[in-house]
C-alpha positions as CSV (number, residue, x, y, z in Angstrom):
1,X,43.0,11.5,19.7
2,X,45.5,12.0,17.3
3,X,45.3,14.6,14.5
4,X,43.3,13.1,12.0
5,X,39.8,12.0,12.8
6,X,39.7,9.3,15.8
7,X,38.6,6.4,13.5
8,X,35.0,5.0,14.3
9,X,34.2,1.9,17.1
10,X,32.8,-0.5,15.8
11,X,29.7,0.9,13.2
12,X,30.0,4.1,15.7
13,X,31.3,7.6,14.7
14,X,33.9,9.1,17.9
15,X,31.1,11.3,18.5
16,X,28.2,8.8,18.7
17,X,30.1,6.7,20.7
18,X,31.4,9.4,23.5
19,X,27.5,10.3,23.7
20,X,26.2,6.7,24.5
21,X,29.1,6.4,27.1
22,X,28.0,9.3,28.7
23,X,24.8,8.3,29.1
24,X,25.3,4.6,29.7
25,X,24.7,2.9,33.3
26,X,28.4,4.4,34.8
27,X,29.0,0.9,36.6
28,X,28.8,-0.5,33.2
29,X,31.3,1.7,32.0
30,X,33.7,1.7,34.9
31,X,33.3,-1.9,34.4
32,X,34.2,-2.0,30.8
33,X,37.3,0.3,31.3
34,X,39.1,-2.0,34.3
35,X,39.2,-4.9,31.8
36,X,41.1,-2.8,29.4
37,X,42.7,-0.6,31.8
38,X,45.8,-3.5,32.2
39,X,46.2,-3.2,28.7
40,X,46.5,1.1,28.1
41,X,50.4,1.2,30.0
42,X,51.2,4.6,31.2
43,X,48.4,7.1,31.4
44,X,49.4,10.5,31.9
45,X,46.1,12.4,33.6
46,X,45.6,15.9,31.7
47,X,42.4,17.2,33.4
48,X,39.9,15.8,35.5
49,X,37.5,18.3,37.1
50,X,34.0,19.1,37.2
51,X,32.3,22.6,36.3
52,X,29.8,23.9,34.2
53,X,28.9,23.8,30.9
54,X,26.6,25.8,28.3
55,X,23.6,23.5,27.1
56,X,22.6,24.1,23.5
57,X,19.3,23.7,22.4
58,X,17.5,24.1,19.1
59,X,14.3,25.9,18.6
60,X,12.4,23.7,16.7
61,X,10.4,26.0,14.7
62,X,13.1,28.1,13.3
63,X,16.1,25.8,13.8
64,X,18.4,28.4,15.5
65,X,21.0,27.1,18.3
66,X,20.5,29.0,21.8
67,X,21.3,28.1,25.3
68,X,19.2,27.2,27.7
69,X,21.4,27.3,30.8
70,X,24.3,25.5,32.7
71,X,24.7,21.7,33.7
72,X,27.3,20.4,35.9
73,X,29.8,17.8,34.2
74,X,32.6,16.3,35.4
75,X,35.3,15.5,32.5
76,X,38.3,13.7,32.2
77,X,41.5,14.0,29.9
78,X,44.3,11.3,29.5
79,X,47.0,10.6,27.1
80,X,49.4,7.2,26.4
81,X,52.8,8.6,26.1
82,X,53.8,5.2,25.7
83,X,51.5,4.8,21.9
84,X,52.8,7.8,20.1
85,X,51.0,10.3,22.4
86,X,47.1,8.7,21.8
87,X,44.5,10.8,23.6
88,X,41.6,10.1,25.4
89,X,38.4,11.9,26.5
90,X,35.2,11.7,28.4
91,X,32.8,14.0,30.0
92,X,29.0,13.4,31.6
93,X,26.2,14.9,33.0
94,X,27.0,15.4,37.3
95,X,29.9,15.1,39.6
96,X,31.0,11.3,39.0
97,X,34.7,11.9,37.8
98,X,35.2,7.9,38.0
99,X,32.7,7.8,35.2
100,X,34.4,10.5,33.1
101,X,37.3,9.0,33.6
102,X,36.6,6.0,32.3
103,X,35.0,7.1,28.8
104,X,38.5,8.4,28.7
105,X,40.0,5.3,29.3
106,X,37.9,3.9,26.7
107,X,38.2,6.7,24.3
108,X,42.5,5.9,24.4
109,X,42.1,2.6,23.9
110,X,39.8,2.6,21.1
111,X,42.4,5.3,19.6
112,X,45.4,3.0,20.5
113,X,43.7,-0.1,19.3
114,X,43.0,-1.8,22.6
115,X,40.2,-4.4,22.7
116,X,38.2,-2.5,20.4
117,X,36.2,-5.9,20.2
118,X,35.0,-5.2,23.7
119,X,34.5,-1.5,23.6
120,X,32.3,-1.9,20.2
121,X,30.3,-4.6,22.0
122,X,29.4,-2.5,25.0
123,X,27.9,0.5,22.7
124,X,26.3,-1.8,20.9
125,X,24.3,-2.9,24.4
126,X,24.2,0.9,25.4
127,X,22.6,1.6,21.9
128,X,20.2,-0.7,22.6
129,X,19.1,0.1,26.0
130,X,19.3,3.7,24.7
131,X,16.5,3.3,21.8
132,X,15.0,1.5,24.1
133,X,14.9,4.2,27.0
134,X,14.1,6.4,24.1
135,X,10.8,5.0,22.6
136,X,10.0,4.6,26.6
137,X,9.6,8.4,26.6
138,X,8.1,8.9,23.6
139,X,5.5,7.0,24.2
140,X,5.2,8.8,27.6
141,X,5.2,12.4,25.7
142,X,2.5,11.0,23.3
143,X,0.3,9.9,26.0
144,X,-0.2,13.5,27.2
145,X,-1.0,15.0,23.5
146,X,-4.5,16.2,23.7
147,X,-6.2,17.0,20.4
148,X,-7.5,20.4,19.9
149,X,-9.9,21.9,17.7
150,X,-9.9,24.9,16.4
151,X,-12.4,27.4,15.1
């Protein structure tokens, strides 16, 4: 991540894309990252650790930001010395390091320009299983509404 904006992957902002490899299948990731991993060089490890975090949530009814309590994530921090110092990141939900690690992997190369091609055609599969999963539970919710009157 260098210090303008990290440029988008594919039709994905940095952010978007971070957040549907953090929730994709982790041997799908770890997958996707040994195929570029050859590529990267170097990789100079920063941080990888686990800990928790602070998770936000937003009250719907009057829009304010408060936390609603700790999750354990495991995150992971690399950098290329050898393509002017680009940066990568990743962190998930749990313990699994590997799978931080290699959102990190593919946050550097998608900074450095490596096999953006295949990194953009992953989230594209993640973003549809993730609608997917997402309409799933919706649907689930819905089917416990129960209709009240009032009087």
């Amino acid at each position: 991540m260098n210090a303008e904006a990290p440029a988008p992957i594919g039709r994905f902002e940095h952010g978007d894309a971070l957040g549907l490899l953090a929730r994709a299948d982790a041997a799908g990731v770890k997958r996707v990252a040994e195929t570029v991993l050859p590529d990267l060089g170097a990789i100079d490890v920063l941080k990888s650790r686990t800990g928790l975090a602070m998770l936000p949530c937003r009250d719907s009814a009057q829009g304010t930001t408060f936390h609603l309590g700790e999750v354990l994530v495991a995150e992971a921090h690399i950098r290329l010395p050898d393509r002017q110092d680009c940066e990568g990141y990743g962190a998930c939900v749990g313990r699994d390091l590997e799978h931080a690690m290699a959102i990190a992997v593919l946050d550097a190369a998608a900074s450095a320009g490596i096999q953006t091609a295949v990194i953009a055609a992953f989230l594209e599969q993640q973003s549809d299983v993730s609608e997917k999963q997402d309409a799933d539970l919706l649907r689930r919710v819905e089917a416990t509404r129960v209709e009240m009157e009032t009087f």
